[in-house]
C-alpha positions as CSV (number, residue, x, y, z in Angstrom):
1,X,43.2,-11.0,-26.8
2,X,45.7,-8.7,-28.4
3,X,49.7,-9.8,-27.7
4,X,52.3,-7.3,-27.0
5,X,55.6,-8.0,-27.7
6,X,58.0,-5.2,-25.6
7,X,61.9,-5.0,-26.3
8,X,63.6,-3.1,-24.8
9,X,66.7,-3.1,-22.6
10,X,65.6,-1.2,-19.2
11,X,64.0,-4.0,-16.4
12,X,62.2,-1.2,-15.1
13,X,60.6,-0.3,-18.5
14,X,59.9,-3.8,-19.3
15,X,58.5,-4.0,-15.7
16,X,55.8,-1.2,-15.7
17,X,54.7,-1.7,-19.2
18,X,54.0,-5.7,-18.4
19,X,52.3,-5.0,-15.4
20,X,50.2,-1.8,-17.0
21,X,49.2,-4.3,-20.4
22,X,48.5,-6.8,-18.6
23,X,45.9,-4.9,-16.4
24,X,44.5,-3.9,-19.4
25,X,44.1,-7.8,-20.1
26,X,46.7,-8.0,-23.1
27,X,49.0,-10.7,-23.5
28,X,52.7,-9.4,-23.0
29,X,55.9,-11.2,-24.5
30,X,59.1,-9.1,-23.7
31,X,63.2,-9.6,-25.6
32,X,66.3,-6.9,-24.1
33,X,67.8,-6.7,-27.5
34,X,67.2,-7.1,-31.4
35,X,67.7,-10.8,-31.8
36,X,65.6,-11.8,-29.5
37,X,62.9,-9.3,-30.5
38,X,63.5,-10.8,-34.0
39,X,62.8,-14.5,-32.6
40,X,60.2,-13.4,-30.3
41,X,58.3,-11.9,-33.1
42,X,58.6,-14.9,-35.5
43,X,57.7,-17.3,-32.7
44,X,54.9,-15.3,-31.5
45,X,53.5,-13.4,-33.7
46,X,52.6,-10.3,-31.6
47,X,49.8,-7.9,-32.8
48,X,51.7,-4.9,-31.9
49,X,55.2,-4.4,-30.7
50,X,56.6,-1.6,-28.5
51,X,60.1,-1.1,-29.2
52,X,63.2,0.7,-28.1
53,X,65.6,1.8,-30.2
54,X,68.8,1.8,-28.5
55,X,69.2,-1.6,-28.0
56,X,72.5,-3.6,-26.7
57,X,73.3,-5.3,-29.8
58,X,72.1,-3.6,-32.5
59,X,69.8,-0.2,-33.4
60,X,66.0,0.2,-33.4
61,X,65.6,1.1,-36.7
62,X,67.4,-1.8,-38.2
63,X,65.1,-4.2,-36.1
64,X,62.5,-2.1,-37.6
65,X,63.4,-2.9,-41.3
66,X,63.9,-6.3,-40.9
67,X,60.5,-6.8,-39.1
68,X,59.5,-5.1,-42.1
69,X,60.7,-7.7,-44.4
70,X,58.0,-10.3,-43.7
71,X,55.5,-9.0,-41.2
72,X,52.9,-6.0,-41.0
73,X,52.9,-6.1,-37.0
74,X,52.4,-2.1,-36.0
75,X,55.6,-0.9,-34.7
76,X,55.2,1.8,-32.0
77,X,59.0,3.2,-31.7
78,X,59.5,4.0,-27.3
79,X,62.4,6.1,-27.5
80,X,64.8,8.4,-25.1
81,X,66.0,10.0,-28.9
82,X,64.1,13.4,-29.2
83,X,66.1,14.8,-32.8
84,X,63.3,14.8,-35.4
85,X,65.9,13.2,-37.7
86,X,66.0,10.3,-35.8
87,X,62.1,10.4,-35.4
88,X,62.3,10.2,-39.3
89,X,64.4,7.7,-39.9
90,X,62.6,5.1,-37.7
91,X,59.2,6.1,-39.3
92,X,60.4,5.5,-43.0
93,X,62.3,2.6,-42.1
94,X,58.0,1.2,-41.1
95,X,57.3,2.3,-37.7
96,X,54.1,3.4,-36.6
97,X,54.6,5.4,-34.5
98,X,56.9,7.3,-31.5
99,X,56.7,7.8,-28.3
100,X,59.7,9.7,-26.9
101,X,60.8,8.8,-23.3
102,X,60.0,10.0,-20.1
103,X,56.6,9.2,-21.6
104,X,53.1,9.5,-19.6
105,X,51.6,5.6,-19.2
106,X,48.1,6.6,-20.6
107,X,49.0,8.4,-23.2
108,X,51.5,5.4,-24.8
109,X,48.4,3.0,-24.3
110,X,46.1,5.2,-26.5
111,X,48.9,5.4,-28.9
112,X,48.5,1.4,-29.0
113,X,45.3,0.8,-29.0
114,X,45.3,3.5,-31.8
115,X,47.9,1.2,-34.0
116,X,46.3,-1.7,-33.0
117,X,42.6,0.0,-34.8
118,X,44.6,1.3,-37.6
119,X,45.9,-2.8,-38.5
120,X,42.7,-4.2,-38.3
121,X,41.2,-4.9,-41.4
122,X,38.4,-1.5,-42.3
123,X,34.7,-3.0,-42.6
124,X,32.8,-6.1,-41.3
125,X,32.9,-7.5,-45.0
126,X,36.9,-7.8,-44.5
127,X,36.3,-9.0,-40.9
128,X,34.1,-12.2,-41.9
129,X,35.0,-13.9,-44.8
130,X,32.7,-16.1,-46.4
131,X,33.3,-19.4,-48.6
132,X,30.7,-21.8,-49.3
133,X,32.6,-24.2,-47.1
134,X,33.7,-22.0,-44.0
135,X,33.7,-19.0,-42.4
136,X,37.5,-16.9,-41.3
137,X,36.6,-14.6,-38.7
138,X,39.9,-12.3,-38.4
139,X,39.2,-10.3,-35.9
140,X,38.5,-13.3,-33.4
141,X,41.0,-15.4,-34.7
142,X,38.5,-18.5,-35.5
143,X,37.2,-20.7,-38.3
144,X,33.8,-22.6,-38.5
145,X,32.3,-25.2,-40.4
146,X,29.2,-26.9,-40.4
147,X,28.3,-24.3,-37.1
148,X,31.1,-25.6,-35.2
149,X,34.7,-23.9,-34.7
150,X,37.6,-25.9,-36.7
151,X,40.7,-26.3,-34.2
152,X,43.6,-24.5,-36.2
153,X,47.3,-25.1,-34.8
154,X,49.1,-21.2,-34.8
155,X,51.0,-21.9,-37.4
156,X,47.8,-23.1,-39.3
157,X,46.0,-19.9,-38.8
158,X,49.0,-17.8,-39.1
159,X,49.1,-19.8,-42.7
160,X,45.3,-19.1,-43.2
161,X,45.2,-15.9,-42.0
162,X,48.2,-14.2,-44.4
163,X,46.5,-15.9,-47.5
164,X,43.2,-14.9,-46.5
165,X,44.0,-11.3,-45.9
166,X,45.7,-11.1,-49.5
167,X,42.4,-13.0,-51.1
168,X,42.0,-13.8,-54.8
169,X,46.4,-12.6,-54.8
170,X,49.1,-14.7,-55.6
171,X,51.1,-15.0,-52.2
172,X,54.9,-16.1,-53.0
173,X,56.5,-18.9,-51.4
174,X,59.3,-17.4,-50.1
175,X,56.7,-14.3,-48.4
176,X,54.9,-16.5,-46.7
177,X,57.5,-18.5,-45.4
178,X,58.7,-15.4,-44.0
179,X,55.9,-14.2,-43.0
180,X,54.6,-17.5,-41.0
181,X,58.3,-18.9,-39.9
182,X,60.0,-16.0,-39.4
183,X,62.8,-14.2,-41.4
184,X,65.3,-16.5,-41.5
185,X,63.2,-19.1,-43.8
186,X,62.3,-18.9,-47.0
187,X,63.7,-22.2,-48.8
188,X,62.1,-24.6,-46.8
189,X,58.8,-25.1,-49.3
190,X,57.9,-28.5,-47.9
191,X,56.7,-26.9,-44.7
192,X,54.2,-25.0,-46.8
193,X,53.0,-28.5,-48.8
194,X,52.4,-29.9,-45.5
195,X,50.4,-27.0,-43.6
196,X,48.6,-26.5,-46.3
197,X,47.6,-30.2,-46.7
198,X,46.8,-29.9,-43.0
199,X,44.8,-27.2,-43.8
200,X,42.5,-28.6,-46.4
201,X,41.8,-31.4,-44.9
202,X,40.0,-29.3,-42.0
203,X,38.8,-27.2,-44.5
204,X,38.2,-28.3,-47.9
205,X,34.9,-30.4,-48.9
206,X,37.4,-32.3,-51.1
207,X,41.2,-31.9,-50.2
208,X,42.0,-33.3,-53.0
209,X,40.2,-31.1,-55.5
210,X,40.4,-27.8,-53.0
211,X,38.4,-24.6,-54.0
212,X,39.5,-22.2,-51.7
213,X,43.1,-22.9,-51.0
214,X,45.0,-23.1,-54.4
215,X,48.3,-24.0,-55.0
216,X,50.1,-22.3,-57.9
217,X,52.8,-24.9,-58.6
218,X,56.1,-23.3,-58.5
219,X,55.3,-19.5,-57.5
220,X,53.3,-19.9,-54.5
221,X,49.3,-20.0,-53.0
222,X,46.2,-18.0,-53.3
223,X,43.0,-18.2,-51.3
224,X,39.6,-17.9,-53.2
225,X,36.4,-17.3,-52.0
């Protein structure tokens, strides 16, 4: 099920576009201002986020750019500013899209649905990915082994799922920390040793001597197929 995080700082806003996603069956997570759009997204990892930018404590486009620092969530700008300089600003600071407000309801869901497609990986071959131990579906969020699906924590598939999507890449400590935690980490390495010590344990034929998930001492990890 696809998560929505809206943030934005009108109740009525927030209140129509919960009760419209969910409708539409997606999960809906909602923050009034930046810093809690900023924890919301680290905690929850949303697959798309609408946001406003004229926000009480701080603007858009700066919530925009430091989303951009560790995640690739689509960003679909809902916005009362109409100047096409403002439009630009938000889109090369790594939004999406934009919406401009008084905005019809259908025509903001196809624009995120639309953003949603555009994030998901392009063929079946990046969809299912294959090892000779297990199988990372992406699209439903699952792993199996041996014909049965391997219970991941989110923090163990957010783990799995950034290093699988960069396959047969070095992926930096400090990026994934960011990515997975949230932007505020990026020294705490020992919470990577131990995920990823969870993670071959449900995963590897022999953790010990692990195939798949390789750690490159010093730099970071890289996931091999």
């Amino acid at each position: 099920m696809t998560r929505v995080l809206v943030v934005d700082d009108d109740p009525a806003i927030v209140r129509a576009l919960v009760i419209n996603l969910r409708a539409r069956q997606y999960e809906v997570d909602s923050a009034e201002d930046g810093a809690g759009a900023l924890r919301a997204a680290a905690a929850r990892h949303p697959d798309v986020v609408v946001l406003d930018l004229g926000l009480p404590d701080t603007d858009g486009v700066d919530v925009i750019r430091r989303l951009r620092a560790w995640s690739r969530v689509p960003i679909l700008v809902l916005s009362a500013r109409h100047a096409s300089g403002e439009k630009v600003q938000a889109l090369d600071a790594g939004a999406d899209d934009y919406v401009t407000k008084p905005f019809g309801m259908d025509e903001l869901l196809a624009r995120l649905r639309a953003a949603v497609r555009r994030a998901e990986p392009a063929d079946g071959g990046d969809v299912v990915v294959e090892t000779e131990a297990f199988t990372v579906d992406l699209a439903a969020k699952k792993v199996h082994r041996d014909g049965r699906d391997v219970r991941l924590t989110p923090t163990e598939w957010h783990l799995l799922e950034a290093l699988v999507r960069a396959r047969g890449r070095l992926v930096g400590q400090r990026q994934l920390l960011r990515e997975v935690w949230g932007p505020s980490y990026g020294t705490e390495t020992n919470y990577l040793r131990v995920y990823m010590a969870q993670l071959r344990r449900k995963l590897e034929a022999d953790p010990s001597r692990p195939r798949h998930l390789i750690t490159e001492p010093g730099m970071g990890y890289r996931f091999e197929k």
